[in-house]
Kinemage of the C-alpha trace (Angstrom):
@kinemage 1
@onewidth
@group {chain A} dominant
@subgroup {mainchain}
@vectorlist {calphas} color= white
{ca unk a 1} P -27.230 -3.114 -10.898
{ca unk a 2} L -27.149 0.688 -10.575
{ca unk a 3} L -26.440 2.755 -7.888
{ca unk a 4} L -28.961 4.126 -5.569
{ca unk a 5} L -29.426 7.994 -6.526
{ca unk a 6} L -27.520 10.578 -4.430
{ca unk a 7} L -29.186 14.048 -4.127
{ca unk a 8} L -26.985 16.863 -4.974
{ca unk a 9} L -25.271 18.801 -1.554
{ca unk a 10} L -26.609 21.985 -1.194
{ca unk a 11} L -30.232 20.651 -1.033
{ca unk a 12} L -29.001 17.875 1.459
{ca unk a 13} L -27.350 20.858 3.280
{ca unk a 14} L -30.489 23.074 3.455
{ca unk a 15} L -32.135 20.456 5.032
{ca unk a 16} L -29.679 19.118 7.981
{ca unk a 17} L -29.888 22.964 8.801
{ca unk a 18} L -33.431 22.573 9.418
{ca unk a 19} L -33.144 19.904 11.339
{ca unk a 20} L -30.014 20.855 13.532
{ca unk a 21} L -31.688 24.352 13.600
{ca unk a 22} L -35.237 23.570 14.007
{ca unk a 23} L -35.979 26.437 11.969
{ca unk a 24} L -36.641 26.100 8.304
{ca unk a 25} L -36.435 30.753 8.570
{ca unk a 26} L -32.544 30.678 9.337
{ca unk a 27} L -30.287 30.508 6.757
{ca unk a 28} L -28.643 26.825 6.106
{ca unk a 29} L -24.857 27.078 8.345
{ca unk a 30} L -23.378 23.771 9.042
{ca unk a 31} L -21.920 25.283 12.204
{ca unk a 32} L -24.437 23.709 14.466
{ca unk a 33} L -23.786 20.225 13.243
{ca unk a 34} L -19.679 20.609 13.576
{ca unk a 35} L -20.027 21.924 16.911
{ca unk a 36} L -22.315 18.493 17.825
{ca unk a 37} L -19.676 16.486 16.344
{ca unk a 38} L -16.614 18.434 17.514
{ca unk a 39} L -17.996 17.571 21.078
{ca unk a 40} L -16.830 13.596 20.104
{ca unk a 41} L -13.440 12.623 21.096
{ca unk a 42} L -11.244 12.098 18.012
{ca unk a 43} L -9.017 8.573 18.381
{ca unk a 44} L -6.488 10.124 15.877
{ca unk a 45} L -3.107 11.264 17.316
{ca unk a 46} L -2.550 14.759 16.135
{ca unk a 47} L 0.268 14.127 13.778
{ca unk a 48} L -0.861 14.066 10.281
{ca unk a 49} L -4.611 14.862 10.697
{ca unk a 50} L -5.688 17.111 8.169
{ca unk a 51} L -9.356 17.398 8.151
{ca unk a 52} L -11.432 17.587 11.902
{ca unk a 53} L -13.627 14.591 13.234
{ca unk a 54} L -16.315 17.081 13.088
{ca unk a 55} L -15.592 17.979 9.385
{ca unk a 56} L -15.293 14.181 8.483
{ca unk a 57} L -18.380 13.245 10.104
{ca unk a 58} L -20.657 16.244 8.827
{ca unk a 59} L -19.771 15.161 5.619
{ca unk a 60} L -20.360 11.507 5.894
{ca unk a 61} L -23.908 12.399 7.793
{ca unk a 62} L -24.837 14.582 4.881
{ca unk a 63} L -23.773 11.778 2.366
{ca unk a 64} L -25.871 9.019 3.832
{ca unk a 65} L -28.289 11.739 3.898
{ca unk a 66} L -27.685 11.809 0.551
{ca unk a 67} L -27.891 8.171 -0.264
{ca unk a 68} L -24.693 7.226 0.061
{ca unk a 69} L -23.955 3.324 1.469
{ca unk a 70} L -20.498 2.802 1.454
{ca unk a 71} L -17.310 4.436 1.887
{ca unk a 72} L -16.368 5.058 -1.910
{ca unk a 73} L -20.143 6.784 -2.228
{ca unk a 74} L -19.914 8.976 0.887
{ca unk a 75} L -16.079 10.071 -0.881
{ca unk a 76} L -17.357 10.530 -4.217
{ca unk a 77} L -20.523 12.613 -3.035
{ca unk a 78} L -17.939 14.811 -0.814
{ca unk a 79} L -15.557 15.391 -3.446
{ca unk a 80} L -18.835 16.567 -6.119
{ca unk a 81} L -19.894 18.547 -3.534
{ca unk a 82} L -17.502 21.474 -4.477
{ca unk a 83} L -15.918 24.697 -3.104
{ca unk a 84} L -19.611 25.713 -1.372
{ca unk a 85} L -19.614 22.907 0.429
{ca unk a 86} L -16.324 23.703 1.460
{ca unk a 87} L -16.299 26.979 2.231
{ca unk a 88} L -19.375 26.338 4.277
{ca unk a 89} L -17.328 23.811 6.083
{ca unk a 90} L -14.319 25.991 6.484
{ca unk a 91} L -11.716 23.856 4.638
{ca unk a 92} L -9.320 23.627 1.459
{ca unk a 93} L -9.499 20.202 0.638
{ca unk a 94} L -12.457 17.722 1.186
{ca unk a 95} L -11.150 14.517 2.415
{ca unk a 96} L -11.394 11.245 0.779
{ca unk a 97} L -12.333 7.882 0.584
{ca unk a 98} L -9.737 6.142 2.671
{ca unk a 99} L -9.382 8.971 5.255
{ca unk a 100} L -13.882 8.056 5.358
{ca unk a 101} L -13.164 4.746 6.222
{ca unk a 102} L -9.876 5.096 8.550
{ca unk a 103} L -11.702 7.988 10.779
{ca unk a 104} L -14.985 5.801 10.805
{ca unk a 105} L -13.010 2.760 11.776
{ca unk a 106} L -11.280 4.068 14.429
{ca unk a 107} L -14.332 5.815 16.129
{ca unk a 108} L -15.477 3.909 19.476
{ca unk a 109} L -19.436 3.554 18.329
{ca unk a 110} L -20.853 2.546 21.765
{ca unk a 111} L -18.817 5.278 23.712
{ca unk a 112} L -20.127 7.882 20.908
{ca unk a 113} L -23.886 6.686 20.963
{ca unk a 114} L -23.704 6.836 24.777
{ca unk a 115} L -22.705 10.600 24.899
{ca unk a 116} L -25.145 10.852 22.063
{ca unk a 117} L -27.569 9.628 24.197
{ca unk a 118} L -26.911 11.747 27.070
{ca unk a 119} L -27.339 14.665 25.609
{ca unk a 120} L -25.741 18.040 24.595
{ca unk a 121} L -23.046 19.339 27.266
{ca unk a 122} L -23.420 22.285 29.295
């Protein structure tokens, strides 16, 4: 059985921009998405994080964006999504596989889809 294709980044990318920007005129910038995510409380204690909740889960959105159904598809599409990707994200080193599903794991779903709910913060 083959895998379900996964569209390339960038174009994945362009188009969460539209969507978080509601303007297909402004250039793509992932910095509306990471500041919607970096309003959800990370679980993590500081000590050893080294990639942001909003990071991990920009990248995970734009992989199941992409296609991507399970942990080892959402780190495989991050790690062939290269330096642009990164640069655009403001990081080194794009996290992997096990750091998808530890962060994931640990998130509080119902807390985070409540908030979600809710609405933006002042």
């Amino acid at each position: 059985m083959s895998a379900a294709p996964v569209l390339p980044p960038v174009p994945v990318l362009d188009r969460l921009a539209v969507t978080v920007t509601g303007s297909a005129h402004q250039p793509p910038s992932s910095a509306g998405l990471l500041a919607v995510f970096g309003q959800v409380p990370d679980p993590r204690k500081r000590r050893g994080r080294r990639h942001s909740l909003a990071v991990v889960l920009t990248l995970a959105t734009c992989a199941v964006l992409a296609g991507a159904r399970s942990f080892t598809a959402i780190g495989e599409w991050s790690a062939d999504a290269g330096q642009t990707v990164a640069d655009l994200l403001g990081i080194v080193r794009m996290p992997d596989e096990s750091t998808f599903c530890r962060v994931l794991a640990a998130l509080d779903a119902a807390r985070w889809m409540r908030r979600w709910e809710r609405g933006p913060s002042p």
